[in-house]
N, C-alpha and C positions, 0 to 999 in steps of 0.2 A: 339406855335408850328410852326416850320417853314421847309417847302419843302426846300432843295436843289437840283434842277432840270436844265436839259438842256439834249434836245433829242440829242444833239451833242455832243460825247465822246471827252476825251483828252481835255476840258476846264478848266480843276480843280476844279471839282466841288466838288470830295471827299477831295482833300487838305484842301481845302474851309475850308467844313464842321469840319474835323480834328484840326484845326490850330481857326478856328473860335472860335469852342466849349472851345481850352485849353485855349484860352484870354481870354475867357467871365469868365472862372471858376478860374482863375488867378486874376480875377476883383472880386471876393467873390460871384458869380453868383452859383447858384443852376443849373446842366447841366447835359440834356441826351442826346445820342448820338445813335438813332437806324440807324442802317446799312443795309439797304436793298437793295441795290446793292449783287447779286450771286458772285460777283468777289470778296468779301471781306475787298475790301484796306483800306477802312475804320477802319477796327477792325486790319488789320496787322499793320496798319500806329500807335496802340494804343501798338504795341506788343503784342496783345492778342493771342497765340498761337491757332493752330485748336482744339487741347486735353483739352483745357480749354473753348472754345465758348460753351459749356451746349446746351441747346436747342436753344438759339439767338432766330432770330428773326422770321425763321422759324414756331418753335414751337407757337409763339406767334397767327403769323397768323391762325397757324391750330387749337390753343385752347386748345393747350399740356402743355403751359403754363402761367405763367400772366409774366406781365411787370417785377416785381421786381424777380420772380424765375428767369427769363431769363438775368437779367442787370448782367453785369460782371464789377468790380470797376476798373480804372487805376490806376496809378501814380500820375493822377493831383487830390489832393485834391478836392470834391464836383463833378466830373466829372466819372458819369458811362458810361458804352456802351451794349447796347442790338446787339451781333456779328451777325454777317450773317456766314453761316455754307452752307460746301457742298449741304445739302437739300433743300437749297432755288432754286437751278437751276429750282426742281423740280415743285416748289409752284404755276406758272403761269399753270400747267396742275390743278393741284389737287385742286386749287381756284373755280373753274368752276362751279365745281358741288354743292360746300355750299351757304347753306346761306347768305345773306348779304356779298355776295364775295367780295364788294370796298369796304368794311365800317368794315373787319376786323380788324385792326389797330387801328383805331376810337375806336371800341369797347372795345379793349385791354386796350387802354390809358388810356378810360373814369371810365372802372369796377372798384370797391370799390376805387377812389380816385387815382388811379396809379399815377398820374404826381401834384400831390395837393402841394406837398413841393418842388418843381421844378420851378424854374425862366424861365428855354428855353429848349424845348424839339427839337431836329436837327431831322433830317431825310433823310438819305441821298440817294436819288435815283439810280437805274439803268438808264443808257443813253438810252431809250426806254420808249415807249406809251405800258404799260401791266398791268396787273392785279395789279402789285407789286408797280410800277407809282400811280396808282388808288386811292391805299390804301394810298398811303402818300398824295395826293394830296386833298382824301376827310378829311383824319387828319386833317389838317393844317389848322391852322388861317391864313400864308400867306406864299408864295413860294418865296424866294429867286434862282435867275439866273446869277452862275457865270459864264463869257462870258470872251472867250480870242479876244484878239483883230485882227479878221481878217475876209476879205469878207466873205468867207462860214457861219461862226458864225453869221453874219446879216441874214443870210437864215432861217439858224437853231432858232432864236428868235423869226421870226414870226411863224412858227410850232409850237412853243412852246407855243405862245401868243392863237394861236386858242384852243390848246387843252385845256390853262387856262381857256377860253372861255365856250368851248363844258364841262368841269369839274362844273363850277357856273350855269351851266344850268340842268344839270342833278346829280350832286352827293352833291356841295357844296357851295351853295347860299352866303356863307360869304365867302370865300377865295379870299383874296386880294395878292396885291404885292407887297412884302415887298422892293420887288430893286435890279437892278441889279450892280454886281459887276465885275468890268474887270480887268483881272486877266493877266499873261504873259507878263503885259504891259513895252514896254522899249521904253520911251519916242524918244529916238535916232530915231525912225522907225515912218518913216511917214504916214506909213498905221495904224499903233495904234494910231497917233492922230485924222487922218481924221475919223475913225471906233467912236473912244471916242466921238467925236467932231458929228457924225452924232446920235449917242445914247442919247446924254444930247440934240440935239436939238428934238428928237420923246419923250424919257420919261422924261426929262427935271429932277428935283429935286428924281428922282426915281433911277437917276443914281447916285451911290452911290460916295461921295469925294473920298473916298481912294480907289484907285487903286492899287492891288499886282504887284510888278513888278517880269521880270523874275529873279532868283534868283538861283543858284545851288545848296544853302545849304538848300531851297526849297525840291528840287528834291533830292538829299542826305541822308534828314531827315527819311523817309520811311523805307530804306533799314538797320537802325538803332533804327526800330520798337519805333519811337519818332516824335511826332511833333516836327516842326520846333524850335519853342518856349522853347524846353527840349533842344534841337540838338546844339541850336546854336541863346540865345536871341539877340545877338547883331546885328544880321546880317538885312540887309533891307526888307529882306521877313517877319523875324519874328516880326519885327518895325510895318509891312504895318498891321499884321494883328491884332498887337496891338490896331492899330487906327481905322481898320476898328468895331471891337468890342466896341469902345468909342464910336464910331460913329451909330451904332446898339442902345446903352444903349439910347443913346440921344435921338434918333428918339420913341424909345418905351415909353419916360418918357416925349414926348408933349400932352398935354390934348386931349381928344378925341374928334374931331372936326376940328384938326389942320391938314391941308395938310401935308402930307409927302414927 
């Protein structure tokens, strides 16, 4: 189960997740995609329309439904989506007062086997430290941080890093880092190499080879309720996130012991 997180909007981090999920499941992976981000994009970028998101993910957290009532199937063979729905705006109030408020999601996953015949459970965050953050974060076996390549976004990492921190100290004693991804990158621009170039020397092997470059069939693909990989395989955005998914499977399949 893997966070997609970064307290700094506009990194790609739901592309990410989107375009991640349709490789891996494209690779014959077993693949879920919960959305919990209020904005949705995740599940728009899927085509899922709002009259068809069910109770999403929502419901899930409140306990209105389970994992498999709530998953909505796509397009991509082996790849469902648990949408995010109007109601989540709401869910950061109404969290407060239940029970086990961070460890709802947890709970959902774990109930009678929900994720047992699943290869990679995504999880795609809100740009925010909230209740809904929480929840993915105390899920997660490890968080993935896709990071565009520019000064502010070094700011925004360490935020990130602490809250990873303040999270294994009070919610989730296992949650590791799976690696950051940088994402927007056009080698042309000297400020995304110096950025690359200061990230592989602080997390060194944790910065992930493939880099997404910017791409407009990227940014295109969305408003054609399709990931990229549907929209348009040939183009370089859909390539990057081909390998970046190769490059995922490989990292998961070194013996346990082995640096990452």
């Amino acid at each position: 189960m893997i966070a997609l997180a970064n307290q700094k909007g506009g990194v790609g981090k739901t592309t990410t997740a989107i375009n991640l999920a349709t490789a891996l499941a494209a690779c014959g992976k077993r693949v879920l995609l919960v959305d919990l981000d209020p904005q949705g994009n995740a599940s728009t970028g899927f085509g899922i329309p709002a009259e068809a998101r069910g109770a999403g993910s929502y419901g899930v957290l409140l306990g209105s439904a389970t994992i498999a009532e709530a998953s909505v199937p796509t397009a991509i063979p082996g790849l469902s989506v648990v949408p995010a729905t109007v109601d989540l705006l709401g869910a950061e109030i109404e969290l407060v007062d239940l029970e086990r408020r961070e460890y709802r999601l947890r709970d959902a996953l774990a109930a009678a086997g929900a994720t047992a015949e699943l290869d990679y459970v995504f999880i795609d965050c809100p740009p925010a430290l909230g209740f809904l953050t929480l929840n993915a974060l105390s899920a997660a076996d490890a968080i993935l941080v896709p990071m565009q390549c520019e000064f502010f976004a070094l700011e925004g990492l360490s935020h990130l890093m602490r809250t990873v921190t303040l999270v294994q100290e009070r919610f989730n004693p296992a949650l590791a880092i799976e690696g950051v991804v940088l994402t927007m990158y056009d080698r042309r621009n000297t400020l995304s190499e110096q950025v690359a170039g200061d990230l592989r020397a602080h997390f060194g092997e944790r910065v992930f080879e493939t880099s997404i470059p910017r791409n407009v069939r990227i940014a295109e693909a969305p408003s054609h309720g399709k990931p990229v990989l549907l929209y348009d395989l040939r183009c370089p955005g859909s390539q990057a996130y081909v390998m970046l998914a190769a490059e995922l499977i490989r990292r998961n399949a070194r013996p346990q012991g082995v640096a990452a």
